[in-house]
matplotlib code that plots the C-alpha trace (Angstrom):
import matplotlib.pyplot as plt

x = [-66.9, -65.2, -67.0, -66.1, -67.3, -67.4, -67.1, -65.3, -63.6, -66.1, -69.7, -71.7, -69.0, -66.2, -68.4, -69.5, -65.5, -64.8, -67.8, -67.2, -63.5, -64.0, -66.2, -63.1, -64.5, -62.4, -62.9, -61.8, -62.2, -62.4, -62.7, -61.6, -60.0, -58.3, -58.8, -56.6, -59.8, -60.4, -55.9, -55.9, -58.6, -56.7, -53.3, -55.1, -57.0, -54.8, -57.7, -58.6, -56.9, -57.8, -58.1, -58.3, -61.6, -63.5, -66.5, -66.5, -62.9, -63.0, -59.1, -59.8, -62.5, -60.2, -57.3, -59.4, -61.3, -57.7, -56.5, -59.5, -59.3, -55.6, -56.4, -59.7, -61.8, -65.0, -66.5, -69.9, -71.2, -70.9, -72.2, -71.9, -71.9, -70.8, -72.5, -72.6, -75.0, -75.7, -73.8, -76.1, -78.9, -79.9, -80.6, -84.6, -84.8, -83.9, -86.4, -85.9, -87.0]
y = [2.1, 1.0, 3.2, 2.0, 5.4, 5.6, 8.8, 10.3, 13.2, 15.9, 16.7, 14.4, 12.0, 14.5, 16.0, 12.4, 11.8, 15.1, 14.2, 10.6, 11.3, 13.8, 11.6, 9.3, 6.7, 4.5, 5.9, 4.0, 7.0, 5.6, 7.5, 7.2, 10.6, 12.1, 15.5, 18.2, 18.6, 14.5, 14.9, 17.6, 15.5, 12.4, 14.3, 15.6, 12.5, 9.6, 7.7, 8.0, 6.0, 7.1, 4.3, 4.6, 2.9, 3.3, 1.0, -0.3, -1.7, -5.2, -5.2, -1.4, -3.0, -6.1, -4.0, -1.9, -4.7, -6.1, -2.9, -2.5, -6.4, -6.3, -2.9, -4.6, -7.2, -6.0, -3.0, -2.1, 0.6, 1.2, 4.2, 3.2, 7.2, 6.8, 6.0, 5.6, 6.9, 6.4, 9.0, 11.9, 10.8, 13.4, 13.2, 12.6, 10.8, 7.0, 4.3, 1.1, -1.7]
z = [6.1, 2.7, 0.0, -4.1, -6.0, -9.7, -11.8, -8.5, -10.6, -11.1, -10.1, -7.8, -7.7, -6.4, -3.7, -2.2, -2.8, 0.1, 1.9, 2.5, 3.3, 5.6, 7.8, 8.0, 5.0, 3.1, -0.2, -3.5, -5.8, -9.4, -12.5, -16.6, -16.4, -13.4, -12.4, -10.6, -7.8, -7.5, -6.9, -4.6, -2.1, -2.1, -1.0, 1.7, 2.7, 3.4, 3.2, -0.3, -3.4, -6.8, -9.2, -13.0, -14.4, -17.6, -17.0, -20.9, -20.4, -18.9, -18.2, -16.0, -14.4, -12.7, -12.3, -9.9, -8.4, -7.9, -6.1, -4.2, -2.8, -1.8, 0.4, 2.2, 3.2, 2.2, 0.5, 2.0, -0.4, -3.7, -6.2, -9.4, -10.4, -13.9, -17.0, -20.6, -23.1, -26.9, -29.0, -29.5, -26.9, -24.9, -21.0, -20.5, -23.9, -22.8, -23.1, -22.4, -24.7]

ax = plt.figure().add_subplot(projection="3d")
ax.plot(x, y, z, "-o")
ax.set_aspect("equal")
plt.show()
């Protein structure tokens, strides 16, 4: 399976990064900052490419679409684990309009 995985460099993303790897995934692991942990699991996974991607930069956003088409066909999952926030608003605190 061909896996696209946002925020891949700490947390949530990182462990579903390992875990998707290690069951032989194709993992496209893209984050806006690298990490030494999100490093250290794509040189021991061959089948893991990290990808630089802040998801408010239009240019990042096709350069990793771009990479991610010239390695495969299709990608069948995505999770879109990152996300933006209004400076100073607090987890819980979002409403919607």
């Amino acid at each position: 399976m061909n896996v696209f995985l946002t925020g891949a460099n700490r947390g949530l993303g990182l462990e579903f990064t390992r875990q998707l790897a290690a069951r032989g995934d194709r993992v496209f692991a893209a984050a806006r900052q690298r990490s030494a942990a999100l490093d250290a699991v794509a040189a021991a996974n061959d089948n893991v490419s990290v990808l630089a991607l802040d998801v408010k930069d239009d240019a990042a956003v096709a350069r990793a679409r771009d990479a991610v088409a010239a390695a495969v066909e299709i990608v069948d999952v995505v999770i879109n684990n990152a996300g933006l926030s209004p400076k100073g608003m607090s987890f819980g605190s979002y409403r919607s309009a």
